[in-house]
N, C-alpha and C positions, 0 to 999 in steps of 0.2 A: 691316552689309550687310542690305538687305533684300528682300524676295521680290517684284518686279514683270517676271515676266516671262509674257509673252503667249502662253500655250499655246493654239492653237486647239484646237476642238471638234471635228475630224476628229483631231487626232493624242492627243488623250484618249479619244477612241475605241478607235482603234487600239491601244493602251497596252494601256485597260481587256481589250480582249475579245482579247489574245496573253495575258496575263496568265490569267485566265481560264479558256483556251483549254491553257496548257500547265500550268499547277496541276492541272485537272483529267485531262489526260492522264497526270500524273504522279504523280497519287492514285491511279487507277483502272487505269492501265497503265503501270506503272515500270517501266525496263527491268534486267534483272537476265543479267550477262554473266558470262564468263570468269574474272575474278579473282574474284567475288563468289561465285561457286559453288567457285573454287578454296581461298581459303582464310580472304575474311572471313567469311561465314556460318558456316566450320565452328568458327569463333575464336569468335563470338556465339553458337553453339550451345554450343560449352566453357565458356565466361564464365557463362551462365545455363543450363546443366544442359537444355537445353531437348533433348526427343527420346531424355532418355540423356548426351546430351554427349557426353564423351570416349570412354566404356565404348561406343558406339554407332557410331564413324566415328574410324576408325584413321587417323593421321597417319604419310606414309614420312619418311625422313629430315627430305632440303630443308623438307618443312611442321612438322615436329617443332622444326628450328632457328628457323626461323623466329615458331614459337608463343614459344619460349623467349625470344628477340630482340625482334622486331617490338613498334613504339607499336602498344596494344590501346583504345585512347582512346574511337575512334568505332564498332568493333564494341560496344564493353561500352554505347554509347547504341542503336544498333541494336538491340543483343542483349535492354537490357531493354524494349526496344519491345514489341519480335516476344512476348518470353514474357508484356508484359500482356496484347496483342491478340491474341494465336496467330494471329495473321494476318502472313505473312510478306511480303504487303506493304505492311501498316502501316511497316516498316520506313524508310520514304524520309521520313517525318512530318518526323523528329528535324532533315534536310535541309530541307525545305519552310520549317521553324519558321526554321532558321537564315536562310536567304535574307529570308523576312517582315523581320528582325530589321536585315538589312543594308540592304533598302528605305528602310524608314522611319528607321534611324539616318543614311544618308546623302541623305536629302531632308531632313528636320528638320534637323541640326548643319552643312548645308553651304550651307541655304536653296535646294535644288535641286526644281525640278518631279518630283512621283514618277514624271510620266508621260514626264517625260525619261531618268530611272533606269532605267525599264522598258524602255524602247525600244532602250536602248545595251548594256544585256543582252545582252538576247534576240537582239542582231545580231550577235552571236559565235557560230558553230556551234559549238562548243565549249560555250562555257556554255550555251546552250539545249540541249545533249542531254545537258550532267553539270546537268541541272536536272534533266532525268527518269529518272535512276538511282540506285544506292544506294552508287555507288564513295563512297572517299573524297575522292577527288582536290579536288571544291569544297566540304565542309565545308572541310578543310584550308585554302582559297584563302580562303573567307569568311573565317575565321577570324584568318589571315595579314593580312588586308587590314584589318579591324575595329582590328585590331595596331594598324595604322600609321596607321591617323585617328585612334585614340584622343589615339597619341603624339601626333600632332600637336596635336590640342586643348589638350592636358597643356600642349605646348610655348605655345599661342596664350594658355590661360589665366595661364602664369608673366610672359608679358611684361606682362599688364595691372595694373598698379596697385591694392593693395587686393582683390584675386580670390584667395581661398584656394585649397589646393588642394580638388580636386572628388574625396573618397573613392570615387565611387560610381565615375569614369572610372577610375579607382587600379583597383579592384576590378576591370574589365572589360577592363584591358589586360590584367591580368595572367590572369586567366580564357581572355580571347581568342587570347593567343599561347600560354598554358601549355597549353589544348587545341590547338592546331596544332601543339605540338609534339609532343604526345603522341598525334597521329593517323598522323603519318608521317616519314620521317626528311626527305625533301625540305621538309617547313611546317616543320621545324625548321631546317634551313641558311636560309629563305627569312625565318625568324623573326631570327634571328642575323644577317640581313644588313639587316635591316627596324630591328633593335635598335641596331646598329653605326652605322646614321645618324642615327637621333635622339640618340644619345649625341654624335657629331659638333655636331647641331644644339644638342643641349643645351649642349652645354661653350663653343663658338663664338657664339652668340648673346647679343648686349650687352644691357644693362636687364635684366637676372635679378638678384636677391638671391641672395646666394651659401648662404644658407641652402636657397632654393629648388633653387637648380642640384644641389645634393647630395640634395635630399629624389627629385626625379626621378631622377636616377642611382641611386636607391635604388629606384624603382618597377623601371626596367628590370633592376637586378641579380634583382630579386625575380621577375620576371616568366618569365626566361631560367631561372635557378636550375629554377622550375615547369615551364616547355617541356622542360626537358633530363634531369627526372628518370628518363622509363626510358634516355635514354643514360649518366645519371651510373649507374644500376643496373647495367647491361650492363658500363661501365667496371669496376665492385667486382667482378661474377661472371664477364667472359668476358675482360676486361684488350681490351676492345674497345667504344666505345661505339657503334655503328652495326653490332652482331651480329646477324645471323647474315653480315651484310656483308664482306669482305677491303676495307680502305681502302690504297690505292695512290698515290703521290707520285712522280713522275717515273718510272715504272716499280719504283720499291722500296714492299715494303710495310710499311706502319707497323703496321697492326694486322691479324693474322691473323683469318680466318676462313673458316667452310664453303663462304660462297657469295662468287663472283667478280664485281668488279664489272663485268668485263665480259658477265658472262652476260646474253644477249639485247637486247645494245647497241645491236646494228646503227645504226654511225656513218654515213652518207652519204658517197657518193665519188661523182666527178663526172670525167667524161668532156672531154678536150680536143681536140685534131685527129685522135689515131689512138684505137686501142681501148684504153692505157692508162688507168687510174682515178687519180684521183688527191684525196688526203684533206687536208681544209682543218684549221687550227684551231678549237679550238667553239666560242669566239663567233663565227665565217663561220656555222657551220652552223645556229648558233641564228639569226641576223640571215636566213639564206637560207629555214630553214624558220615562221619568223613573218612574213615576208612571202611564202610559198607561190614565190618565187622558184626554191626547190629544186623544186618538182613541174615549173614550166617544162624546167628545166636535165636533171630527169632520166624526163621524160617520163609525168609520174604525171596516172592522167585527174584532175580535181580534184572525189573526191566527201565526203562527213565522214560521221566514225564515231568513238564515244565513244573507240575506242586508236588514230586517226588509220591506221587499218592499208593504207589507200588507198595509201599511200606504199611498204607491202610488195610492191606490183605494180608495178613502177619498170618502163620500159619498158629505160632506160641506166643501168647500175649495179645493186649488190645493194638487195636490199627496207632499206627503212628510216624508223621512224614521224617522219614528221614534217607539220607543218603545222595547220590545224583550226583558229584563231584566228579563221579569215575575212581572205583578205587587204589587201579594203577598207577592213575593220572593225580591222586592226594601223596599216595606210598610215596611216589618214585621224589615227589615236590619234598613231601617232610624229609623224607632221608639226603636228598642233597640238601637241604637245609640243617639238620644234623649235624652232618659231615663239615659244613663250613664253620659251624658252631664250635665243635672239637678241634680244627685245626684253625682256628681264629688268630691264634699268637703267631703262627706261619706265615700268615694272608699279607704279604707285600700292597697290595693295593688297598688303600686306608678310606677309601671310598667303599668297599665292599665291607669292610671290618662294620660299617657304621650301617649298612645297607640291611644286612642278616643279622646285625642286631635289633634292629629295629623291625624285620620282619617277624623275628622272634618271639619278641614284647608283643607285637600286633596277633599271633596267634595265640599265644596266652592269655591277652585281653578278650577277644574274639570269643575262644572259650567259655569266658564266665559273663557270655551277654547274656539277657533272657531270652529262652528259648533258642539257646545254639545249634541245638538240634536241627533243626528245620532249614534247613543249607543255604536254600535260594535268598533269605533274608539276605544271608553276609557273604554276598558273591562276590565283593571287595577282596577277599583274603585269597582263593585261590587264582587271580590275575596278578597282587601283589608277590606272591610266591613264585611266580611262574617267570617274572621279571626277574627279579633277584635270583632265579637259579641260572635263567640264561646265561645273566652278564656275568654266572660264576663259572659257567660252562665257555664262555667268551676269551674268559684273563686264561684258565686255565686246560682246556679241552678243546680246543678249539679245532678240530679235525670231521673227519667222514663219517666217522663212529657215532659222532652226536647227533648228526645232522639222519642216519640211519635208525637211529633210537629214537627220534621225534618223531619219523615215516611210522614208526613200527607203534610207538602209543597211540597215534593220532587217527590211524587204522583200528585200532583195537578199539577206540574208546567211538570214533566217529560208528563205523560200522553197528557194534553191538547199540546204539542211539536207534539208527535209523533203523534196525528191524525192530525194537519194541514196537509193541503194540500198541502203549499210551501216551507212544511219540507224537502221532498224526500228522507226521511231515511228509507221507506218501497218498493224503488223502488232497483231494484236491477240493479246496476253501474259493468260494465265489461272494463276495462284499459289497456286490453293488444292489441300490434298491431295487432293483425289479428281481434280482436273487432270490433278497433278504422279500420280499411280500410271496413271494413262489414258496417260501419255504415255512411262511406262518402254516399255524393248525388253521384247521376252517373254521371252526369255532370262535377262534379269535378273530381271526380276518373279517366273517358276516356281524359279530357281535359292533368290532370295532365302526365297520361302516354304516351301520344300523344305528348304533345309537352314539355316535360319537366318544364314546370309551371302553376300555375296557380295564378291569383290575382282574389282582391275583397275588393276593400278599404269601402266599406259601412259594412263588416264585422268584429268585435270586436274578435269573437274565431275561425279563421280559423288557427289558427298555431294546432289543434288539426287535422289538414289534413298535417302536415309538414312529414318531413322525419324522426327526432325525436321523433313521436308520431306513426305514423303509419308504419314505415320503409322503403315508397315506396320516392325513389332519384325524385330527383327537388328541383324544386325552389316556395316557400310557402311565396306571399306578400302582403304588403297593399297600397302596390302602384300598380297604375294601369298601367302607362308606364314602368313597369318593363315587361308587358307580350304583350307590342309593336304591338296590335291589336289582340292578340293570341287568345285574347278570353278568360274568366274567368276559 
């Protein structure tokens, strides 16, 4: 296959200066929220001793399980960022580096326009604003995604005749899924059901050496084995491998633990003739909130924010996070996926036939994760869809029309981002400690210097008052008997 396709001068434009445009918004002003002050930084701060570490910012229970539990994968790259640069918002680099990696691996290896790559990005509210943060959520999707093209090459390269395997692909799959796995436990089921199809494909697909079929079944054992090691861990010390987690099976629980998986669910329910609510299956709710269908049905204004929390303002029904993909930007991805599904028997290039199958299988699986609802989890699936509609828009479409419908979603979906209001990408974010000590309460600030600590267990982001963040010594907890009547 090779690379002729017509990208105009206005839409390599456009490409270059969003591109640009949000790298450097993302250098210079990352955004740094809720989870990140609640418990990855203070993870990065213990990983590298940075501020004190642990002796510095007290852990209550839930984040204690948690530390003991939780994949520590992409804090410990975070973590040694921050303590080469002592700049805590060097911290998004590690991120920035990954995305560069996913660019140019999937323009190169799929013969795609970069400027096409970039365009179909950046038209997901979602992935334009886990571009400019430090969550996990899209290292892990990168990574997950990386996964599944490798496989597939692996796969492309065993059907060619005389094509050895490629160590260096061997190497990266198993890099690529084994850090996903070891970022979160969602890139880990997302890895596992990424692995399940290409073993499928592997084993099912004719014209393989039976030597080869085995040597790849041997990459993905190898690869899974890496992904799963802090769950295989978890399994030997807590007889749970998803701890600090309780894993639940048709209402019986398999594996005990501290925290519930129900805690802070909130399923979506849906309103029919009278004020009764009524609760769907999760693939409804995952298919209702990736196509923002659910914000119609329950009255949610439609604005994006990196934890989708627009959804928590339901006008009918309780709050509940869903949405954020863009719903032109899932429409336009499912229905050329569709379309390639129905006209499969046609599809001359045998490379795509096995591409949109497998994308297929991936969003059906995807579907019935837990909690599919909740989007940003499984950022993996709409980068993998976005690839495979390209290369189908590539073989087959390959004109000005496309390269104008990219312009025209990328606008639609970038624009309506940046004016929500619980975007906060037009607000201007300052990281450094003499900022971060400007911007404590007083309260905390005299408590702190006064008596060398201060607690506050009813507060989720008080480690951004620690000694690691702001540079002023003490003690920064969420226990309250840590500061033995001191006062908060």
């Amino acid at each position: 296959m090779t690379l002729s396709v017509p990208v105009p001068r206005y839409a390599t434009v456009v490409a270059v200066v969003v591109f640009a445009c949000c790298s450097l918004l993302a250098l210079l002003n990352p955004l740094i929220t809720y989870d990140s002050w609640w418990y990855h930084l203070p993870f990065s701060s213990r990983l590298w001793n940075i501020g004190g570490g642990a002796a510095a910012f007290h852990l209550d229970p839930t984040l204690t399980a948690r530390w003991l539990g939780f994949p520590v994968a992409w804090e410990w790259v975070e973590g040694l960022v921050w303590r080469v640069t002592g700049s805590l918002r060097a911290t998004i680099i590690p991120q920035f580096a990954l995305c560069l990696v996913f660019f140019a691996y999937a323009s190169r290896h799929f013969r795609l326009p970069l400027a096409w790559v970039v365009l179909g990005f950046f038209a997901s509210p979602m992935l334009f604003l886990h571009f400019q943060t430090i969550y996990l959520d899209l290292p892990a999707a990168l990574c997950t995604t990386l996964g599944f093209l490798l496989l597939f090459d692996l796969l492309e390269d065993a059907r060619r005749p005389g094509v050895a395997l490629d160590w260096r692909k061997v190497v990266a799959v198993v890099a690529s899924l084994g850090l996903a796995g070891n970022i979160k436990y969602q890139a880990l089921l997302g890895g596992l059901a990424v692995s399940a199809i290409a073993a499928v494909g592997y084993v099912a697909v004719g014209g393989i050496a039976t030597r080869r079929r085995a040597a790849l079944l041997g990459v993905l054992v190898a690869a899974n084995l890496v992904a799963a090691s802090s769950a295989i861990s978890n399994f030997v010390h807590y007889s749970n491998p998803f701890y600090p987690i309780a894993v639940k099976v048709s209402g019986k629980t398999v594996f005990e633990g501290p925290e519930l998986p129900e805690w802070n669910a909130n399923f979506p329910s849906y309103q029919a003739a009278g004020p009764r609510l009524y609760s769907l299956p999760g693939p409804v709710n995952f298919l209702l909130s990736a196509t923002e269908a659910d914000w119609a049905l329950r009255g949610v204004v439609p604005w994006y924010s990196l934890d989708s929390d627009a959804g928590d303002m339901a006008v009918r029904g309780p709050p509940s996070r869903t949405g954020g993909w863009g719903s032109l930007f899932f429409v336009l991805n499912a229905c050329l996926l569709a379309l390639q599904l129905m006209r499969l028997r046609v599809e001359s290039d045998r490379g795509q036939r096995a591409l949109v199958i497998a994308a297929v299988a991936l969003v059906v699986a995807t579907a019935c994760m837990p909690r599919a609802h909740e989007l940003r989890y499984w950022l993996y699936l709409p980068i993998v869809m976005l690839v495979v509609n390209l290369r189908f828009l590539q073989l087959h479409f390959a004109d000005r029309l496309t390269s104008a419908a990219l312009v025209f979603v990328l606008g639609f979906g970038f624009l309506h981002t940046v004016v929500s209001p619980g975007a906060g990408l037009l607000k201007r974010h300052e990281w450094s400690p003499e900022a971060m000590r400007a911007a404590m309460p007083s309260q905390a600030l005299q408590t702190l210097r006064e008596t060398g600590r201060f607690c506050d267990p009813t507060s989720k982001t008080i480690f951004r008052y620690s000694t690691a963040v702001t540079g002023i010594p003490g003690v920064v907890s969420l226990v309250e008997s840590d500061c033995a009547g001191a006062g908060r």
